[in-house]
Structure formats: structure tokens, C-alpha cells
C-alpha positions, 0 to 999 in steps of 0.5 A, a space after each residue: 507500520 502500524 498505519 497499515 495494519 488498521 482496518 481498511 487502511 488499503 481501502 481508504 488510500 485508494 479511496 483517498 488518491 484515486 489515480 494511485 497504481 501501486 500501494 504497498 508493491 501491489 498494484 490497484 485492482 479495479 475490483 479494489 477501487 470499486 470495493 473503495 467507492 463503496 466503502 466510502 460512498 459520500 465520503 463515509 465509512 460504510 460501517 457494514 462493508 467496513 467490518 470486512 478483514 483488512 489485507 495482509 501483505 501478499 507474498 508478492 509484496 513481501 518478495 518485492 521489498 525483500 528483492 528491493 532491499 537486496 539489490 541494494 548496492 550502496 548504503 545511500 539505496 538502503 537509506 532511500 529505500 527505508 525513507 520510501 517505505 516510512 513515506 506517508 506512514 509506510 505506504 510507498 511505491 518502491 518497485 525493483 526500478 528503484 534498487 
């Protein structure tokens, strides 16, 4: 999905639902909420640390979605799989849990 290719794009979930765990099969690190805050200290895009390269998938992530996808029995799993991967733009929690 385009949405999570934008520069901070991860940045700003987390900054957005601060109780988050997981974002794209990976789990928030404290570093990554700090590096949030700072980010968007007052509600504010913070130019300067914002100029920073944006996360790619990790491997991690990748393995995550290609094992969720193929520990999917039926066509029903596949579909809602897919729903939870396009969920508010791409971002979704799909863990092993839900194949």
C-alpha cells in the first residue's frame, strides 16, 4: 500500500494510537515511540527529524505475512487476511493467531 511507503508513515501510527503494540507484524519499540514523540512534539511534524529514511518491512514482517498467508485453510482466511491487511490503509495486525 502506498500509505506506508510515505515518510514516517510508521512514526505517525504510533504517534496517532499510542497504546498500539503491533504495526505491520512488528512490534513498537519504546525507542520508536520516543523517536515518535519527538517527531510530532505538539502535534507538529518536526521538519528536521522527519527528514529521516522512512522503515522498510523488516524480514520479520515479511516472514509474518507470507506464514500467515500460508497457514490459511480455507478461502474464508484468505479473504479475511486480505481485509486485515487493506484495514486503515494496509496497516493491520495480523499475527499467526489469525491464520
Amino acid at each position: 500500500n502506498n500509505v506506508t511507503k510515505q515518510p514516517n508513515y510508521r512514526l505517525y501510527v504510533i504517534h496517532l494510537l499510542p497504546s498500539l503494540l503491533v504495526l505491520d507484524f512488528q512490534k513498537i519499540k519504546e525507542k520508536e515511540r520516543e523517536d515518535a514523540r519527538k517527531v510530532f512534539a505538539n502535534g507538529v511534524l518536526d521538519k528536521e527529524l522527519a527528514s529521516q529514511e522512512p522503515h522498510k518491512p523488516t524480514k520479520e514482517q515479511i516472514v509474518a505475512v507470507k506464514a500467515a498467508i500460508e497457514n490459511a485453510k480455507t478461502l474464508e482466511e484468505v479473504q479475511r487476511l486480505e481485509a486485515k491487511l487493506k484495514e486503515a490503509g494496509g496497516v493491520a495486525d495480523v499475527s499467526m493467531a489469525d491464520a
